[in-house]
KOLVOKE-391335 format. One record per residue (C-alpha): x, y, z. Coordinates in steps of 0.02 Angstrom, whole numbers, plus 50000, padded with zeros to 5 digits. Layout:
BEGIN
XYZ ...
This chain:
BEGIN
536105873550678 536395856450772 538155849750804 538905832550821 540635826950884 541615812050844 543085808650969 543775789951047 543765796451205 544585785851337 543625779751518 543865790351658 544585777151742 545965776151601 546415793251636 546445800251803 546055816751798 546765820851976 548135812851953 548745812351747 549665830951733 549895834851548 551535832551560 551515815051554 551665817251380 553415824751344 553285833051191 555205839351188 555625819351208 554475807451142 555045800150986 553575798350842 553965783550718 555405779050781 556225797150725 557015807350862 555845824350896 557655836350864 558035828950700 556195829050614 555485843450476 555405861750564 553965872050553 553515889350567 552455893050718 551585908850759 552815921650844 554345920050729 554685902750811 554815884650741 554385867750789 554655851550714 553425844450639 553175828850744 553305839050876 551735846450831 551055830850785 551285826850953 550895841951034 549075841150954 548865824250999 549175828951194 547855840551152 546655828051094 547105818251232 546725830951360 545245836651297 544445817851290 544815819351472 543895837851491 542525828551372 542495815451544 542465828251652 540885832851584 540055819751585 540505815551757 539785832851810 538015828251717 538025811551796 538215820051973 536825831151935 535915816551899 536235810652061 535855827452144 534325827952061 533675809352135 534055817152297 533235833252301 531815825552252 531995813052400 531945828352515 530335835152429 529685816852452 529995814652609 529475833752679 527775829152591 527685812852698 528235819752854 526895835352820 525635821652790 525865810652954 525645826953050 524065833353139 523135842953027 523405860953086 522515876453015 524195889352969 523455895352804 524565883752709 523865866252616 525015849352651 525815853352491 526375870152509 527025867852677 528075853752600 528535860752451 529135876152588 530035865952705 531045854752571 531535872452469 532185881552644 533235865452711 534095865252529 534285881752529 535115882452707 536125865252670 536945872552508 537135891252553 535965896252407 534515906952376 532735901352435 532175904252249 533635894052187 533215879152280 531535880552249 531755878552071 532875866752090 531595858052191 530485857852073 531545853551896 532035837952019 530435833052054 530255832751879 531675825751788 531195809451934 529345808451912 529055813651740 530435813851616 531335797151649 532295797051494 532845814451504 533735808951693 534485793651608 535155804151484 535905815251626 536535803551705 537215794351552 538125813151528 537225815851351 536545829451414 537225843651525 536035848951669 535765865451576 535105857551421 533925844451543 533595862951616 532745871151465 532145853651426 530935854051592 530585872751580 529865871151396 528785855551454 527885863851581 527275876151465 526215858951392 524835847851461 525485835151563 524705821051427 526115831651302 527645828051411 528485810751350 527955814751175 528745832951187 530345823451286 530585810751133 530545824351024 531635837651107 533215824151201 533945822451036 533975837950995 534735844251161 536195828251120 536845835350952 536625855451010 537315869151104 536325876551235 535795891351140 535435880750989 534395868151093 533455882051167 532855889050993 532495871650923 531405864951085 530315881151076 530055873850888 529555858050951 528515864751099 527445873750972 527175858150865 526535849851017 525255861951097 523745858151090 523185878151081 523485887150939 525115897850905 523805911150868 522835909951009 524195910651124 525215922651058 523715935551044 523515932951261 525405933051261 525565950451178 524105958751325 525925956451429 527155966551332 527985979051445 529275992151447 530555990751625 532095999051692 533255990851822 534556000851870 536265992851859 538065995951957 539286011651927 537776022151866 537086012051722 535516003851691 534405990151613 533015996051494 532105980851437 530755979951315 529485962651320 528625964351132 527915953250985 529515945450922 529175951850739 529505967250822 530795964450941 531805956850791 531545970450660 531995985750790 533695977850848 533945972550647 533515993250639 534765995750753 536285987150692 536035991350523 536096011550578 537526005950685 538585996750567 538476012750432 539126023850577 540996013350578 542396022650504 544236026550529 544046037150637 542576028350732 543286019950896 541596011750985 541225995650953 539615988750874 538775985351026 539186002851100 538626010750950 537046002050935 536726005951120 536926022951061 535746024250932 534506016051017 534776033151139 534716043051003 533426037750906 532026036051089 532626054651145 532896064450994 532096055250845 533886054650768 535626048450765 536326062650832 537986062150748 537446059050573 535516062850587 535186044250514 533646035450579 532286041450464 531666031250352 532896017450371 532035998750385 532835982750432 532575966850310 532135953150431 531785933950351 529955928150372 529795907950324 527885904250271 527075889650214 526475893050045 524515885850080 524825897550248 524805913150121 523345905650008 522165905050173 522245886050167 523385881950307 523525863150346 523605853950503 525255846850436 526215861850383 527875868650476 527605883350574 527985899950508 529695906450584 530435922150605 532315921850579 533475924450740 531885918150841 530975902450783 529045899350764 527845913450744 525895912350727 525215911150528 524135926450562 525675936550616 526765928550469 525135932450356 525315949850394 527075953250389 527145943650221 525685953950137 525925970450222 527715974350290 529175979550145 530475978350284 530215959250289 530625947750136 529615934850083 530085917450080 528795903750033 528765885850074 528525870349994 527185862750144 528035848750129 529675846350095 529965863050159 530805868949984 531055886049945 530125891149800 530365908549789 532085913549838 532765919149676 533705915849554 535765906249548 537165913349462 538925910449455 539465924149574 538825928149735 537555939449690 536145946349820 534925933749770 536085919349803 536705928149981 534725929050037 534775909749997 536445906750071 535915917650239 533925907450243 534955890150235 536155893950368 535335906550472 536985908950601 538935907050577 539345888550536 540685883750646 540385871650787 539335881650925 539255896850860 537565906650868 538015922750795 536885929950649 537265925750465 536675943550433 538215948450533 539455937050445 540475936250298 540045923450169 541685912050156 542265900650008 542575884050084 543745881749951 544645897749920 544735904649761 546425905349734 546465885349751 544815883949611 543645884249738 541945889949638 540605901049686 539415889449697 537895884949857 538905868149889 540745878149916 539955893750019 539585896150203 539315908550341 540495912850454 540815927350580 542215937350583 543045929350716 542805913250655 543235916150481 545055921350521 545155904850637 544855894950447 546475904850393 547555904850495 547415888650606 547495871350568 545485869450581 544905862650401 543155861650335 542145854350190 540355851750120 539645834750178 537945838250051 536475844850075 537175860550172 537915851450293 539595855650345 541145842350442 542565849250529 544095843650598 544965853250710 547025853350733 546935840050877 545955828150773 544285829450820 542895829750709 541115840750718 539855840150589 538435855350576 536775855050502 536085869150420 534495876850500 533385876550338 533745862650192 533555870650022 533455862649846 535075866149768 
């Protein structure tokens, strides 16, 4: 799911943050249109108190106003990184020249590891931070400088934040060299209308589009790695941490919640996560849940996308990528597989290419399963602005309500989580379709966010 924000935020300079409290704007004072704050409308607030209603009106525009500034702020921040990034890799630069001027001298270590050494412990030392820290921030530097210009002028513009130029960088080195500007054009605009997490997902998409091995080459080596580890943690707990195949990785922790979420009752008082932690006990030491003996027999339904050629043993060289849902790309032999062979994963074909769902099911009026699976392969996580959390998890929410002749219909449905869901209700945010899945918000201080859907179906 991408997001994009619409705001008139003022200059800096206009607003000076170090100096402008928020109290500049007297909400208890300030007339709006001329009419006097005490003798306007009163609403109800939250908490059995009221509040005029231009006093609200004013109150959320102080918030608008302030968070242009923290919008600013932000920007400021990615431009210094920016800056700190130029001059890290001046100190790499120049502890490569001064290691290169020097005598050679046999110590076991090349010119460039001695430099790449030097310029890692004198950043480490100058900023009070771990050797490995600097060194990586070394080498993202080095670069963001020499390699991926437009991803530092986006930094510096404050498009980006330094994580996104962060994941950015990590994903490219994973290419060729020859791959990096093409993989950088592709991937900065994503990382400008996304969150972090979102970027993340959607550059792995576009690293595999660009790599010149095959997704089923590489993920066959990849798997000879997968691992089981334990870490312990603080106040007697520990890390258990399994590296697998994703297909698998996803369908176990589906398998997981789904035994955890039919363990919640009245009188259950742990939390999903805790009880999901506790299955996952259960079910590697005894087999079973202990509490309810579930476990056996009990699969998870986990989306698989396929091209449809993919399936016929025709792939071509200009089809998506098959993708796993909650993870992104997947090799077509591993989609192959789990399409033909595994009933705990649905199957969802592909136009090749308009990317079309041909085999979803069925619409009817109300929301029956058949139009859920298509609502939860179109949206793939909650729809509000940032949020990463699993359709699977969320309720399905009528854009429209009911009671106001909102239909069940593709166009006036959406995924939202819990959390978010009761935010629609009962705050001032408001939402509506845009077309073709995509949804446009407005939140109580004004500002507007548009989000994409993360697969666009034929209605």
């Amino acid at each position: 799911m991408s997001i994009s924000a619409q705001a008139s935020a003022a200059p800096v300079s206009a607003v000076p943050v170090d100096t402008a409290p928020v109290s500049a704007v007297p909400v208890d004072t300030a007339p709006v249109g001329g009419l006097p704050v005490d003798t306007a409308p009163v609403v109800a607030v939250p908490g059995g108190t009221t509040m005029s209603a231009t006093a609200a009106a004013v109150v959320d525009g102080a918030i608008g106003t302030v968070l242009d500034t923290l919008v600013e702020v932000e920007r400021m921040i990615a431009s210094l990184t920016a800056y700190r990034a130029v001059a890290l890799d001046e100190v790499r630069r120049l502890a490569r020249a001064a290691e290169s001027d020097r005598p050679t001298r046999d110590r076991g270590w090349s010119a460039e590891v001695t430099a790449r050494r030097v310029a890692a412990t004198e950043v480490s030392a100058a900023l009070r931070i771990s050797e490995r820290e600097a060194e990586q921030l070394v080498a993202d530097s080095a670069a963001l400088v020499t390699q991926l210009p437009a991803t530092l002028s986006a930094l510096r513009e404050g498009r980006v934040s330094y994580r996104h130029a962060s994941i950015l960088v990590d994903e490219a080195r994973s290419l060729p060299e020859a791959a990096w500007r093409s993989f950088e054009r592709a991937a900065l605009p994503e990382a400008e209308a996304r969150t972090v997490g979102g970027f993340r997902q959607r550059a792995r998409a576009v690293r595999e589009g660009l790599h010149p091995v095959s997704l089923d080459t590489r993920r066959r080596a990849a798997a000879e790695t997968r691992s089981v580890i334990v870490e312990p943690g603080r106040d007697g707990m520990a890390w258990l941490t399994a590296h697998l195949p994703a297909e698998q990785a996803i369908g176990a922790y589906r398998r997981l919640t789904e035994i955890a979420s039919g363990l919640s009752g009245a009188d259950e008082h742990r939390t999903l996560p805790q009880r999901r932690a506790d299955v996952l006990a259960d079910l590697l030491i005894d087999g079973i849940v202990a509490e309810s003996g579930a476990g056996r027999g009990v699969r998870a339904t986990v989306l698989v996308s396929v091209p449809a050629l993919t399936l016929l043993g025709t792939p071509s060289a200009s089809d998506a990528p098959s993708s796993l849902e909650g993870y992104g790309p997947i090799s077509s032999e591993v989609a192959t597989r789990l399409a033909a062979h595994a009933p705990s994963f649905v199957r969802v074909l592909t136009h090749p290419e308009t990317g079309t769902v041909l085999s979803v099911g069925r619409e009817r009026y109300a929301v029956p399963r058949d139009l859920r699976l298509w609502l939860r392969v179109r949206d793939e996580t909650c729809r509000f602005p940032g949020c990463g959390r699993a359709a699977v998890n969320a309720d399905i929410d009528h854009t429209v309500d009911w009671q106001h002749e909102g239909a069940t219909r593709h166009d006036n449905l959406a995924h939202l989580c819990s959390s978010h869901h009761q935010l629609k209700h009962r705050t001032d945010w408001r939402v509506h379709h845009a077309g073709g899945g995509a949804l446009e918000w407005r939140s109580p201080s004004g500002r507007r966010y548009r989000t994409e859907p993360a697969v666009r179906l034929a209605s």
